[in-house]
VMD Tcl script that draws the C-alpha trace (Angstrom):
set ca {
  {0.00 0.00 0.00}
  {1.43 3.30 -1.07}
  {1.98 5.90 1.75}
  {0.73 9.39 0.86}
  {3.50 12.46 0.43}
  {2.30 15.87 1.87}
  {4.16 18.78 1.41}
  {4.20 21.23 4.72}
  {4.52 25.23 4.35}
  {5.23 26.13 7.78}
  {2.50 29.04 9.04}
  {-1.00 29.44 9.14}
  {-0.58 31.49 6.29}
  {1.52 32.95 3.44}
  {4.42 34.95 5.35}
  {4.52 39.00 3.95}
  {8.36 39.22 3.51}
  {10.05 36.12 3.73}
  {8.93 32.61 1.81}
  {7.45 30.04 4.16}
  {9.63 27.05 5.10}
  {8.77 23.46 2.79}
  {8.91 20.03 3.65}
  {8.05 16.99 2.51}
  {6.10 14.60 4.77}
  {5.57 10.45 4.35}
  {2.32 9.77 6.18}
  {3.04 6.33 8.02}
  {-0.19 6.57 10.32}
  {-2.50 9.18 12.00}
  {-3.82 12.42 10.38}
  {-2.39 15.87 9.84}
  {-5.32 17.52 10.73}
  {-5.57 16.54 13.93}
  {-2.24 16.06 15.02}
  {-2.14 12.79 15.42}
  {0.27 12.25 12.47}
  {3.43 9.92 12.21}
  {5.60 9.83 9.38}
  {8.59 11.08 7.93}
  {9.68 15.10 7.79}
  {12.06 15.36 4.85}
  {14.01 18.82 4.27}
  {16.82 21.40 3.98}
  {18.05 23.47 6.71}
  {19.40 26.54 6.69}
  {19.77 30.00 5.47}
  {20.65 31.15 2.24}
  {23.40 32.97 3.64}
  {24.98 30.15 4.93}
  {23.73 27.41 3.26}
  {21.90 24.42 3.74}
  {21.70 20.79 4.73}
  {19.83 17.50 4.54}
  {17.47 16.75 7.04}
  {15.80 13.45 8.06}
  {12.75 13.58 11.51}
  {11.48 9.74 11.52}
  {8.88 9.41 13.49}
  {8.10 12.86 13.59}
  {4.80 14.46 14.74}
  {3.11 17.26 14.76}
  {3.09 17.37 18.16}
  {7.20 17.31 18.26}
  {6.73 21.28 17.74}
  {4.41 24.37 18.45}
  {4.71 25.31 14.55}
  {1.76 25.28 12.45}
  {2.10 23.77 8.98}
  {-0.28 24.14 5.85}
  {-0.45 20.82 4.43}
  {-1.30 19.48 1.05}
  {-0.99 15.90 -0.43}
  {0.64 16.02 -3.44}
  {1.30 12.37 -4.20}
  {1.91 9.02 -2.87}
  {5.67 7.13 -2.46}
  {6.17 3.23 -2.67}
  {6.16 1.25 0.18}
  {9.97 -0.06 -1.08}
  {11.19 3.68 -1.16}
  {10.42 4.79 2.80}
  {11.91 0.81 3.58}
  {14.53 1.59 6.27}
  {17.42 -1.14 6.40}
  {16.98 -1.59 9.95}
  {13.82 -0.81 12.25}
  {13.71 2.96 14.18}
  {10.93 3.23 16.47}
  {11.71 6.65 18.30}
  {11.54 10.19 17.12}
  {15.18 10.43 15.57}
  {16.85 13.25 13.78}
  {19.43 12.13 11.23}
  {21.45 13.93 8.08}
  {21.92 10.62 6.47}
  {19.80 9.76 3.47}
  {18.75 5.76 4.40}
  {16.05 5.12 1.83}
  {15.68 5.12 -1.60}
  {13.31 8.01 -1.79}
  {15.61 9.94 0.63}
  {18.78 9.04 -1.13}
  {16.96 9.53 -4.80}
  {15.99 13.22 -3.46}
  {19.79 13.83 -3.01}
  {21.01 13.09 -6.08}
  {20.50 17.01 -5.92}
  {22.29 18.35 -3.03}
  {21.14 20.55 -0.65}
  {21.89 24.19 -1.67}
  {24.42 26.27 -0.44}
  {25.36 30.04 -0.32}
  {22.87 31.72 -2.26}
  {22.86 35.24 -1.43}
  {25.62 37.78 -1.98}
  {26.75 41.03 -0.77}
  {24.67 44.29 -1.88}
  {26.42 45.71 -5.28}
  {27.37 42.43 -6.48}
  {26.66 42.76 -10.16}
  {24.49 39.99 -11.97}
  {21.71 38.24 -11.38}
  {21.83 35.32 -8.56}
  {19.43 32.26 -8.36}
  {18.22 32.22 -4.83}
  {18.44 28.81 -3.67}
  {16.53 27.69 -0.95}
  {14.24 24.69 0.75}
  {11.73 25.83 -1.86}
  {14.04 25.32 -5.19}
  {15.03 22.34 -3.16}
  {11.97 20.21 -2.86}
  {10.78 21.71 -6.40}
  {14.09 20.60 -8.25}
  {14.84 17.35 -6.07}
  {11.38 16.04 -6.74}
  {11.83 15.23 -9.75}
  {14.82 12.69 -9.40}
  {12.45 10.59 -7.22}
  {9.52 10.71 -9.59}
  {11.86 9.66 -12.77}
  {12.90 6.67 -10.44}
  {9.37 5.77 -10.05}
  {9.59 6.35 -6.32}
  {6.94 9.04 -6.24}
  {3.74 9.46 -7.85}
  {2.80 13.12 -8.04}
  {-0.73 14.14 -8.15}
  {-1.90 16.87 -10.71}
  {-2.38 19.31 -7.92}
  {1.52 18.93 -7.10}
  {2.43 21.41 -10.45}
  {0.24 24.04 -8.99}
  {1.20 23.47 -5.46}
  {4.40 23.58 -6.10}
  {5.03 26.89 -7.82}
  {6.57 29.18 -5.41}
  {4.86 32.40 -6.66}
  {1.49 30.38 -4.60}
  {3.44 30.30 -1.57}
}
mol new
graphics top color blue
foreach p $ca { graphics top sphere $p radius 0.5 }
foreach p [lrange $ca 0 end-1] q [lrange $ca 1 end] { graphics top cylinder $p $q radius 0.2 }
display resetview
């Protein structure tokens, strides 16, 4: 049985200034909506100043924080791509990519510096979780480790925040 993929925008709404955080979430049990969610949170970390790094939460919850997240299922993963090689049954924070969907979604890596000092001439991609999760996503779907709904394409353009 597939297990569903949500993606998370951290706040109860679109920030003004800054973009809202993005994750992606494998539902193993429970419900977002009510908090009683257990899965996977999958991300980037960081700043675009400094850069950014892989992030694993198993067993995560929404109840491991006091953040609010807008959710949205976007798609579904195999049950072979969330297969760990070995059983965790605690809420564990890890950098290390252990399954195929997490090691698929590094074949890009996680951004680094992306902003540079006023006057710099050129433009500059800002890289961030966003591009992340929009740009790694697709490794995992051309593996056939993710199914993406139709919704994911409009979900998934950052200009919707």
């Amino acid at each position: 049985m597939p297990y569903e993929l949500y993606l998370l925008k951290q706040g109860a709404s679109p920030p003004p200034l800054f973009n809202s955080h993005w994750v992606l979430f494998v539902l193993a049990s429970g419900n977002l909506d009510n908090r009683t969610a257990i899965g996977t949170y999958i991300h980037v970390t960081g700043s675009r100043y400094e850069g950014f790094t892989f992030e694993v939460k198993r067993n995560w919850s929404p109840t491991c924080t006091t953040e609010v997240f807008r959710n949205t299922l976007i798609g579904q993963v195999t049950d072979d791509s969330v297969e760990l090689p070995f059983p965790i049954t605690e809420y564990v924070i890890e950098s290390e990519a252990r399954t195929p969907l997490e090691k698929a979604l590094l074949n890009l890596p996680p951004p680094g510096k992306s902003l540079r000092a006023a006057g710099t001439a050129g433009p500059v991609v800002v890289k961030d979780c966003q591009w992340w999760i929009i740009n790694a996503l697709p490794h995992a779907e051309a593996q056939g480790l993710v199914q993406l709904y139709p919704v994911a394409s409009q979900v998934l353009d950052v200009a919707k925040q």
